[in-house]
C-alpha positions in Angstrom: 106.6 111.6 93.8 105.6 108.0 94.1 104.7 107.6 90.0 104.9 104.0 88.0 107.2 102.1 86.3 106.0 101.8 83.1 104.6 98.2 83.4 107.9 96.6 84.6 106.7 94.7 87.1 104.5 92.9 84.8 106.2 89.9 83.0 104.2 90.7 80.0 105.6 93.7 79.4 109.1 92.9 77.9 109.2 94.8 74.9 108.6 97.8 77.1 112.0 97.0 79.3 114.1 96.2 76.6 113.5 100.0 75.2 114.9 101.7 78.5 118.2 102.5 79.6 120.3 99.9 81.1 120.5 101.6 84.0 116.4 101.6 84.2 116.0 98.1 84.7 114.8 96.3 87.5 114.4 92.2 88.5 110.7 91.1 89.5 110.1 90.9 93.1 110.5 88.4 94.7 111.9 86.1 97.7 110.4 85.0 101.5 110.6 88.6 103.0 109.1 90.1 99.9 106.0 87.1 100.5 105.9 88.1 104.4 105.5 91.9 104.3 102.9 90.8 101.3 101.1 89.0 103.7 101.4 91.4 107.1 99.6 94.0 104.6 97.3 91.7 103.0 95.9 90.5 106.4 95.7 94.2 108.0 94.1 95.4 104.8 96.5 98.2 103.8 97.3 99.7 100.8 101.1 100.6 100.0 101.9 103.2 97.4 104.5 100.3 96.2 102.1 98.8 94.7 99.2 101.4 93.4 102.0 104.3 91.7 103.6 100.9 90.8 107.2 102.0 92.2 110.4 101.0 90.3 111.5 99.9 93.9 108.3 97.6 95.2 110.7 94.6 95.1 114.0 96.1 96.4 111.8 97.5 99.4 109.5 94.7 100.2 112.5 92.0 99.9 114.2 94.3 103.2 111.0 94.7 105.3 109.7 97.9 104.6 106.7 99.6 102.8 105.6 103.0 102.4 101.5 103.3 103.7 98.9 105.3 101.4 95.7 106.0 103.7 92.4 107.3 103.2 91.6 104.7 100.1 93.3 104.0 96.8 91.5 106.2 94.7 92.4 110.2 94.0 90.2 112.8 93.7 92.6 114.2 91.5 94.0 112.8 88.0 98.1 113.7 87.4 99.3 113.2 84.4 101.9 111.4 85.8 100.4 109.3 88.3 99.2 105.3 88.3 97.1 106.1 90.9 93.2 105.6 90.4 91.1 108.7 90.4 87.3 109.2 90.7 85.2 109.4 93.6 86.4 108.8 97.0 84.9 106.5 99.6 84.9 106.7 103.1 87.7 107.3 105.7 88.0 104.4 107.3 87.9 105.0 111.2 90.5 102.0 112.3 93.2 102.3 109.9 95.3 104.5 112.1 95.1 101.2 114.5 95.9 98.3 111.5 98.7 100.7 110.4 100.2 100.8 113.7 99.8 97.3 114.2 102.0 96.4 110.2 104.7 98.9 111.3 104.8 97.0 114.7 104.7 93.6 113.4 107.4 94.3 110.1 109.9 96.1 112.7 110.2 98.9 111.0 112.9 102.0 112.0 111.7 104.6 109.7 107.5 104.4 108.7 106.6 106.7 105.5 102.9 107.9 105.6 101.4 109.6 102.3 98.2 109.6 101.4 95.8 110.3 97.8 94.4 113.5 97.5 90.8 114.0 99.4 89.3 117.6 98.0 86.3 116.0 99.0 87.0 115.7 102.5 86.5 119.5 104.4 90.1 119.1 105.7 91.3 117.2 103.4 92.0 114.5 105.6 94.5 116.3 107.7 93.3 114.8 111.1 93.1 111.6 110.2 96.5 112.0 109.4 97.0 113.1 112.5 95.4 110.3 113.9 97.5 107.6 111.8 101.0 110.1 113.4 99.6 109.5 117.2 98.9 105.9 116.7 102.3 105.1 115.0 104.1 107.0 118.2 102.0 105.5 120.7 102.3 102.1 119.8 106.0 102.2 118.7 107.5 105.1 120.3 111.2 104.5 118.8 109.8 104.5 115.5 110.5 107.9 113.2 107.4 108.7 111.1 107.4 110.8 107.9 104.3 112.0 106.0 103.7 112.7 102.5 100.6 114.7 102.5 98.8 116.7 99.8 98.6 120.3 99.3 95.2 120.7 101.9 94.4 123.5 99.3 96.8 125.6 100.9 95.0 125.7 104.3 97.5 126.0 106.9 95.0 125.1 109.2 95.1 121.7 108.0 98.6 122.0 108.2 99.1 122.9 111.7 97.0 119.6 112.9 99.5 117.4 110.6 102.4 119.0 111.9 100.8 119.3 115.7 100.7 115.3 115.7 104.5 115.2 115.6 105.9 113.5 112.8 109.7 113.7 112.8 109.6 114.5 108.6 106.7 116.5 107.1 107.0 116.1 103.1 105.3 117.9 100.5 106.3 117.2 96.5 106.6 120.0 94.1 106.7 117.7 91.8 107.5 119.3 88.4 108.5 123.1 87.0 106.3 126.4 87.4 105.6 126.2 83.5 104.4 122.4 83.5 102.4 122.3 86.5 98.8 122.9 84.8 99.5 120.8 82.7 101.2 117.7 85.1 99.4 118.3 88.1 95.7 118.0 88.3 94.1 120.9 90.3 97.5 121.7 92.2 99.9 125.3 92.1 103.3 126.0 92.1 102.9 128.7 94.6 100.6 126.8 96.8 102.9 124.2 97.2 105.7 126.4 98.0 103.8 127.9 100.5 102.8 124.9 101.8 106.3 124.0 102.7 107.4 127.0 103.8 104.8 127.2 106.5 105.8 123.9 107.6 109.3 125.2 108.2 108.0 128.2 110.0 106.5 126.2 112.4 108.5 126.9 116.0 110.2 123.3 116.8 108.2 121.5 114.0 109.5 119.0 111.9 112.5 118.4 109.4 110.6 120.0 105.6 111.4 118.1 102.7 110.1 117.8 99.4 110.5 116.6 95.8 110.8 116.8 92.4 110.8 114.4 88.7 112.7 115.1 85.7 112.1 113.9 82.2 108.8 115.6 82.3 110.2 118.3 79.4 111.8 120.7 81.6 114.3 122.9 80.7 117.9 123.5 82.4 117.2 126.5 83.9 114.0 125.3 85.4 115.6 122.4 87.3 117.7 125.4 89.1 114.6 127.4 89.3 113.2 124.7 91.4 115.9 123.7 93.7 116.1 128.0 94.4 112.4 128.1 95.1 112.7 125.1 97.3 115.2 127.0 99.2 113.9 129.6 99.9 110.8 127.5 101.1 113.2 126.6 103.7 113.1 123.0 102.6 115.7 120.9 104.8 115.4 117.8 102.5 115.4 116.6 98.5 114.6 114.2 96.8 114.9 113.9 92.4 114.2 111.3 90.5 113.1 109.8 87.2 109.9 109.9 85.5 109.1 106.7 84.2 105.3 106.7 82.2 102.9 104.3 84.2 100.5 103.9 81.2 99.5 104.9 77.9 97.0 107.0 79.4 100.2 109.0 81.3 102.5 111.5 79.7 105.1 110.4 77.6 108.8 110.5 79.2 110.7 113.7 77.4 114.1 112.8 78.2 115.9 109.9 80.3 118.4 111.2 82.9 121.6 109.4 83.2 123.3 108.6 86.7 125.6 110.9 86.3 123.2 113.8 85.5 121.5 113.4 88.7 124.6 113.3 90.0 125.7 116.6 89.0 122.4 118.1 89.7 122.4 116.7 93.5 125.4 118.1 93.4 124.3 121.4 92.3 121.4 121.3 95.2 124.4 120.5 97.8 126.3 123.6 96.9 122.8 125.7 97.2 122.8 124.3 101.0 119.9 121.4 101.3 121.4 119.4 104.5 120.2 116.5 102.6 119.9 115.5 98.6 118.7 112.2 97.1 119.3 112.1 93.3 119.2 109.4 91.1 117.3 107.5 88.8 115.4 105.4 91.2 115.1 108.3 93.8 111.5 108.1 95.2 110.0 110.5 97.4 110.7 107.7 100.6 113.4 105.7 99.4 115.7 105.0 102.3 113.8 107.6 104.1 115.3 105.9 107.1 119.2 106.3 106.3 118.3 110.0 105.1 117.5 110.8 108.6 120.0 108.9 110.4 122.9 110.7 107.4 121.0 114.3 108.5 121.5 113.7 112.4 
């Protein structure tokens, strides 16, 4: 669920932030932490998802120390409607990432490292063991430090699965992302069902990691979907939510139906609560690893 910010971090794009909610606005990053983490990532060569979904919190989470690591390339072989993400083709895996991302998570001290990735369907496992080669490098180098992947739907294959999850990450996260209805229309080449299953084989996994997943609103669903959603979830088994905003990268992106207000999301992490997630993010700035570290240590 890491989608854009509809140009706010660009200065030039003040008539843009003037038309959102109050409670939608955000200061340009900035400061000397915000510079160094820059500058760890520029020199290792990483990309962040902060900065290619453009993420509402790229400033907030830079300025503490922390970043959330897309591998495998910045460009999707798949083409969301609501994503800022490039798509097209694909180029190699590179083979020492897993090694330069250790290194940045090492050298920015971080507690808590979030790993997504984009989507390979060109890849025969869909990247699933280099994911599992970024997991063991993380642990091996910084054994203290929790790590929580954001993968893909692999197509369904549980295969691919089962060598994410057999690396040992401490969170395995997959995004639902939007309602049953507006999938094929949202969510370039993905399924409703797939994903479901996705993360309900991840729970099933004997002593495998906390399940969590995801979801945007302001996309055009209706009421009854949103509860449709957090059932399904459920009954996946899924430990962990997150809910947020949608907020229209581009003009190329669907337009935002609806803006939530804080106290909607509050109600509706409420209503999640009550259905018996151990743990629910909700808010308008929710992102799929926003304080992904303190919603571990809250769970424990």
């Amino acid at each position: 669920m890491e989608y854009g910010y509809n140009g706010l971090m660009e200065q030039n794009k003040e008539e843009s932030v003037r038309r959102l909610p109050e409670w939608l606005k955000r200061p340009v990053p900035q400061g000397k932490v915000f510079e160094q983490v820059t500058a760890i990532l520029d020199d290792l060569a990483l990309a962040t998802v902060c900065s290619s979904a453009a993420c509402p919190n790229l400033g907030e989470c830079f300025s503490c120390g922390t970043a959330t690591f897309m591998i495998m390339g910045s460009v999707c072989t798949r083409n969301c409607r609501f994503c800022a993400v490039e798509h097209g083709q694909a180029g190699p895996l590179s083979e020492d990432e897993p090694t330069r991302l250790a290194e940045a998570v090492e050298r920015l001290k971080l507690r808590h490292v979030v790993i997504t990735s984009v989507t390979r369907d060109d890849l025969a496992d869909g990247g699933a063991e280099h994911f599992a080669r970024t997991i063991r490098a993380v642990h091996e180098r910084t054994p203290e430090v929790g790590v929580e992947v954001l993968t893909p739907d692999f197509g369904g294959d549980r295969g691919c699965i089962d060598v994410v999850c057999g690396a040992g990450p401490e969170v395995f996260n997959h995004n639902i992302e939007t309602t049953r209805r507006l999938t094929p229309e949202i969510r370039s080449g993905a399924d409703y069902e797939c994903s479901l299953g996705v993360l309900r084989y991840a729970a099933d996994r004997t002593g495998g990691p906390a399940v969590k997943s995801g979801f945007m609103l302001g996309l055009g669903e209706r009421e009854d979907e949103i509860d449709e959603m957090l059932a399904d979830l459920r009954g996946a088994k899924v430990a962990m939510l997150t809910v947020g905003q949608y907020l229209r990268p581009g003009k190329d992106n669907r337009e935002v139906a609806k803006y939530y207000t804080p106290d909607e999301f509050a109600a509706i992490g409420e209503r999640a609560k009550k259905m018996g997630f151990e743990h629910v993010a909700a808010g308008p700035f929710v992102r799929s690893s926003y304080h992904a570290a303190e919603s571990m240590k809250e769970r424990k």
